[in-house]
C-alpha positions as CSV (number, residue, x, y, z in Angstrom):
1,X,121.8,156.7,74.2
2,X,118.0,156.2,73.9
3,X,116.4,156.1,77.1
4,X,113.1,153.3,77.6
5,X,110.2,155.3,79.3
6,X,108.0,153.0,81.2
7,X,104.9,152.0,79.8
8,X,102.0,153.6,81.7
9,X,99.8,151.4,83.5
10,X,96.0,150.9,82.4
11,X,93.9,151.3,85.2
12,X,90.2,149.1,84.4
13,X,87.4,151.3,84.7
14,X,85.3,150.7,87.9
15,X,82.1,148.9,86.2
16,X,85.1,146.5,84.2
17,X,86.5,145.5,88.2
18,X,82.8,145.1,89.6
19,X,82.1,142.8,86.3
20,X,85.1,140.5,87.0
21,X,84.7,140.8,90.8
22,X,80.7,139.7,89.9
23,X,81.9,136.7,87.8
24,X,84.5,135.5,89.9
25,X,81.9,135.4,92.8
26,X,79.6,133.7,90.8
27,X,82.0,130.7,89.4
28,X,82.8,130.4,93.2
29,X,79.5,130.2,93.9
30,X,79.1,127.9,91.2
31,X,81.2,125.3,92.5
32,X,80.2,125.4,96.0
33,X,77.1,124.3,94.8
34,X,78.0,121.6,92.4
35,X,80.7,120.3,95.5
36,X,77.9,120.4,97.9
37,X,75.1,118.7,95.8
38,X,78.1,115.7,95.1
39,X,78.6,115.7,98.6
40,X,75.0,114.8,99.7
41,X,74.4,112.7,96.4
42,X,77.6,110.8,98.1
43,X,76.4,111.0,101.6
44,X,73.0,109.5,100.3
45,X,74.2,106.9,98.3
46,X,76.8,105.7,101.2
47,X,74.3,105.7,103.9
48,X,73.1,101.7,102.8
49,X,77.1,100.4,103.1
50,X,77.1,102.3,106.7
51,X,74.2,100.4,107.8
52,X,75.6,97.6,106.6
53,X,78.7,98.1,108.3
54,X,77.0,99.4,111.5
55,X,74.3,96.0,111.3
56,X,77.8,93.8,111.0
57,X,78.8,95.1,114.3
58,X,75.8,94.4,116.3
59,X,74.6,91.8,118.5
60,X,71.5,89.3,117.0
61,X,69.1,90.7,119.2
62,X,70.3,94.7,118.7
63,X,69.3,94.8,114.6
64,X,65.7,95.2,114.8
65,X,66.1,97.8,118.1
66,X,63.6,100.4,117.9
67,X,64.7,103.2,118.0
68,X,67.2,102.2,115.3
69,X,70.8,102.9,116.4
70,X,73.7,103.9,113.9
71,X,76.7,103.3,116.5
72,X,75.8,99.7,118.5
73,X,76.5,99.6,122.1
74,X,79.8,97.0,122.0
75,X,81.4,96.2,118.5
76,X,81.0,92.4,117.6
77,X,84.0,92.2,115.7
78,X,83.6,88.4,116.2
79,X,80.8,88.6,113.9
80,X,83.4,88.4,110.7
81,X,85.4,85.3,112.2
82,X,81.6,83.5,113.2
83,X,80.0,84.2,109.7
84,X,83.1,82.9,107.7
85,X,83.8,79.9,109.8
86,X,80.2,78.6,110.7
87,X,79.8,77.9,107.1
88,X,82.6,76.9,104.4
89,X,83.3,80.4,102.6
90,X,86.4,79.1,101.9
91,X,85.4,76.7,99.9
92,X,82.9,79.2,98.7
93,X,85.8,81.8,97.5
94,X,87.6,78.9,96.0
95,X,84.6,78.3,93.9
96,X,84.1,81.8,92.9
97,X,87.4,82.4,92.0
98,X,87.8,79.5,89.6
99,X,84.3,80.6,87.8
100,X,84.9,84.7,88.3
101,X,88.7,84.6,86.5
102,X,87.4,81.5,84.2
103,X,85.0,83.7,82.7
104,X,87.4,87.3,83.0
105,X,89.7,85.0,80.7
106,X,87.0,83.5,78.5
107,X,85.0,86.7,77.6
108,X,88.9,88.5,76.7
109,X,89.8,85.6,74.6
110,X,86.2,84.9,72.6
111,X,85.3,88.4,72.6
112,X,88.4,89.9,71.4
113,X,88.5,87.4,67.9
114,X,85.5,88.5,67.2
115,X,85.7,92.4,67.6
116,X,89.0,92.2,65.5
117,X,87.0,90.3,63.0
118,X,83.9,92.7,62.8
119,X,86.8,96.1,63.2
120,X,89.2,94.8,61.0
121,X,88.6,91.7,58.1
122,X,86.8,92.9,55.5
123,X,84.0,90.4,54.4
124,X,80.6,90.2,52.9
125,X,77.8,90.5,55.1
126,X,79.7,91.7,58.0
127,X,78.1,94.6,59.0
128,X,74.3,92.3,58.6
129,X,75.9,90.2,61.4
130,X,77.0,92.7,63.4
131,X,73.6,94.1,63.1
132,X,72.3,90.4,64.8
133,X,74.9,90.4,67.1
134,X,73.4,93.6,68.5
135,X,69.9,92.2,68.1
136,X,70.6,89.8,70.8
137,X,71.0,92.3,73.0
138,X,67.3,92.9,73.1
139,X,66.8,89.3,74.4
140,X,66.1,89.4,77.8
141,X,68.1,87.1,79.6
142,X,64.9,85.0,81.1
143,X,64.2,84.0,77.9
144,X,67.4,81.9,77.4
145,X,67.3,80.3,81.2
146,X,65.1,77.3,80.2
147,X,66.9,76.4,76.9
148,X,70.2,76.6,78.5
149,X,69.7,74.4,81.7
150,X,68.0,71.8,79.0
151,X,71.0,72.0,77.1
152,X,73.7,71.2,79.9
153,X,71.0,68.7,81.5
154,X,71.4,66.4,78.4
155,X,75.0,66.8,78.3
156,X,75.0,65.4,82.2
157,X,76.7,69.1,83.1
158,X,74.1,70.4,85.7
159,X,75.7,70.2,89.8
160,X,78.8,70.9,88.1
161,X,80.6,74.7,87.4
162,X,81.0,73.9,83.7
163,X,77.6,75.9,83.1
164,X,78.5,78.9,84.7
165,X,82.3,79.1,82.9
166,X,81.6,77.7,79.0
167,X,78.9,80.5,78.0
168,X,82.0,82.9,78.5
169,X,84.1,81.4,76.1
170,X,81.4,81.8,73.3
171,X,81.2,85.5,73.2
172,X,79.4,88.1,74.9
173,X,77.3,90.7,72.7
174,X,78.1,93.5,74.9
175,X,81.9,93.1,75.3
176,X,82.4,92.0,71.3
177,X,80.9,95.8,70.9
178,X,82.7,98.0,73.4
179,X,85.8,95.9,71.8
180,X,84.9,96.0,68.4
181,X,83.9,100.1,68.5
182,X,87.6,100.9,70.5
183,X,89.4,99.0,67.7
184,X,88.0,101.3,65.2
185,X,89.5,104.3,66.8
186,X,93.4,102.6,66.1
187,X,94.2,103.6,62.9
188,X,94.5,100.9,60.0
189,X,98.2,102.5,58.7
190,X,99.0,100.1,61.5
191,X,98.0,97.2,60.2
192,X,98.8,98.3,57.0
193,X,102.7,98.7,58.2
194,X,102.7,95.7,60.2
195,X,101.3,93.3,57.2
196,X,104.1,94.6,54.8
197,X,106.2,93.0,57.5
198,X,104.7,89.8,57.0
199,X,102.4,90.4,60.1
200,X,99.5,87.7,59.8
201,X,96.4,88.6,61.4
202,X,97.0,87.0,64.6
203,X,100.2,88.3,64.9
204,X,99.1,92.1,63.9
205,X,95.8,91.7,67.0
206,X,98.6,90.3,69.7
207,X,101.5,92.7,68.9
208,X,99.2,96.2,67.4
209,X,95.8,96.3,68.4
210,X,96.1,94.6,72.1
211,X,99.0,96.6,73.5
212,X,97.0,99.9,72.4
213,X,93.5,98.0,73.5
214,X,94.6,98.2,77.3
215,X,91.7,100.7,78.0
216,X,89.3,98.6,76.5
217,X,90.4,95.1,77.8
218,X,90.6,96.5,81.2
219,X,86.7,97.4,81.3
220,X,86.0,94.3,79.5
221,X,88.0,92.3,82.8
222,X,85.9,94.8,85.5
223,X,82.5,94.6,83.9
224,X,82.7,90.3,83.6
225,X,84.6,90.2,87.4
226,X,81.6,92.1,88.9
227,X,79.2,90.4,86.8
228,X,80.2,87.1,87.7
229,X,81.6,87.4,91.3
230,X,78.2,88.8,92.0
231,X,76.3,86.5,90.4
232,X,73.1,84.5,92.0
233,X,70.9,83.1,89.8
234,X,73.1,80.9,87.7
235,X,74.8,79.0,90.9
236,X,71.2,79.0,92.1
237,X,69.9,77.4,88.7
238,X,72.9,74.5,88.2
239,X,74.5,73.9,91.5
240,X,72.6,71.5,94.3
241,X,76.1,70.7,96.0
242,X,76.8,72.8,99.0
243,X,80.4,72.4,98.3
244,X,80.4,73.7,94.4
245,X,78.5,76.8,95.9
246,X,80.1,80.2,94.9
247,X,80.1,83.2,97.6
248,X,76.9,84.7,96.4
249,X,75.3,81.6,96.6
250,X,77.0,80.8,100.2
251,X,75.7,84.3,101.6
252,X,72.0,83.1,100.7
253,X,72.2,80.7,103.7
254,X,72.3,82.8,106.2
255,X,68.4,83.5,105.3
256,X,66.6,80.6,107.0
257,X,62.8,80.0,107.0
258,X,62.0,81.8,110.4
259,X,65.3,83.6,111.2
260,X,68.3,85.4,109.2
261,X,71.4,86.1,111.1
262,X,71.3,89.6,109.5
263,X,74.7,90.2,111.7
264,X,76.4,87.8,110.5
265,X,75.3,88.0,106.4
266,X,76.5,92.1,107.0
267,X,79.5,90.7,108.2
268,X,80.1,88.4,105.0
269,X,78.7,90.3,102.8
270,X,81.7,93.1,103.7
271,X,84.1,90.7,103.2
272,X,83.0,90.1,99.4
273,X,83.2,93.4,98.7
274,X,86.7,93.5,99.1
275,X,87.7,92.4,96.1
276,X,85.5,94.4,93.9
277,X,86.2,97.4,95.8
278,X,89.7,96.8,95.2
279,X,90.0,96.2,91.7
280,X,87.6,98.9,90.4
281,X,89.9,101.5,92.7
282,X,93.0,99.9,91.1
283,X,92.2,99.9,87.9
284,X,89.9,103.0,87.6
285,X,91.5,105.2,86.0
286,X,92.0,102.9,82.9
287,X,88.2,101.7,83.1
288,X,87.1,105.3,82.7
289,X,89.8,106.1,80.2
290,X,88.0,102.5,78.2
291,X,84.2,103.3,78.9
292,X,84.5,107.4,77.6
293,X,86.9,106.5,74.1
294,X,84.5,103.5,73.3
295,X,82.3,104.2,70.8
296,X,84.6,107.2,69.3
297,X,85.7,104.8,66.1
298,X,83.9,105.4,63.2
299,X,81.9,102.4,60.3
């Protein structure tokens, strides 16, 4: 009977242990310093919401106190029920909800036919109009203001929201490219597989490339639901009636010619944020998973 010897144990030389010992202290170091410089870049960029917060909870008279004063003496919670009710924000988020998911539904729709068409069809001259689709993006968007309002002036459209929802559902050169470049990345066997089947082309971009697009689409929804629950000038441009205003346009009130309830528009302006707080946290994970594979597909 063969008897196992144990096998002898290596001891590391005393420079190997003060090497490892060196580097462990340095990758602790390391991230001490990369967690504290993301915790001041944090602090630093949260310190305007906190004032806003702490200026929503103040009286009218205690904004502009000098010195300045984080924490106000008494909390004016009131401030949220005065600012939403002394002016019709609910018609305003009525408005901005019909225009915000009008134009989350229009730039999916437009913007996703034409990606598959650019990612997918194969046609003459497609990659020269891809190359002007991206051209527009150089056009800055002043440019286009004038031509546009004269446009929906002589179609009788301006005071209505029709101008602020129908440029959605006409494509958006930014969206039609983070869409086109993430259908790349799905392979064409795919397609290939499903047109065998007897897949047509609509059937093979609803049942292939959307279901495995869900990255994509998602930023798509974020980036147009900020953009347009956030948006100014255009309400500001087309709308003169007080009760087609949209949120953003609503919170501009508050600034009067010699006074701004500052209180109040904190107070308001909280409220808004809500909703864009709470879908980018819901859906981040897929909008980061959307924004890092774009762009991965190749020609």
């Amino acid at each position: 009977m063969s008897r196992v010897l144990p096998r002898p144990t290596v001891v590391a030389p005393a420079a190997h242990r003060r090497a490892l010992l060196g580097a462990r202290r340095a990758g602790l170091l390391h991230r001490v310093l990369v967690w504290a410089l993301l915790l001041a870049g944090s602090v630093l960029f949260l310190l305007p919401f906190l004032w806003m917060v702490s200026t929503s909870l103040k009286a009218s008279d205690a904004v502009f106190s000098v010195p300045p004063r984080w924490l106000p003496s008494s909390f004016q919670w009131r401030n949220y029920v005065d600012g939403w009710t002394i002016l019709p924000f609910t018609t305003f988020l009525r408005n901005s909800l019909i225009v915000t998911f009008a134009n989350v539904l229009g730039n999916l729709v437009s913007c996703t036919l034409v990606a598959y068409g650019f990612a997918r069809l194969r046609a003459r001259g497609k990659n020269v109009l891809f190359l002007l689709l991206l051209a527009t993006l150089m056009i800055p968007r002043e440019v286009t203001i004038v031509p546009r309002f004269l446009l929906f002036s002589e179609v009788g459209l301006v005071n209505t929201l029709w101008p602020l929802i129908l440029p959605a559902w006409f494509g958006y050169p930014f969206f039609i490219f983070l869409l086109r470049q993430f259908f790349m990345t799905i392979p064409r066997d795919l397609d290939d597989a499903a047109r065998m089947d007897g897949a047509s082309h609509l059937r093979i971009l609803w049942d292939v490339i959307l279901p495995l697009s869900r990255p994509a689409l998602a930023t798509v929804a974020i980036f147009s639901f900020i953009g347009n629950w956030t948006n100014l000038l255009d309400p500001l441009i087309y709308l003169r009636s007080t009760d087609l205003y949209t949120l953003a346009l609503g919170l501009n009130l508050f600034r009067g010619q010699n006074f701004t309830q500052f209180n109040m528009l904190m107070a308001v302006s909280i409220i808004t944020l809500v909703p864009v707080l709470a879908v980018f946290f819901l859906a981040q994970r897929t909008f980061i998973r959307g924004v890092t594979l774009t762009g991965m597909g190749g020609r």
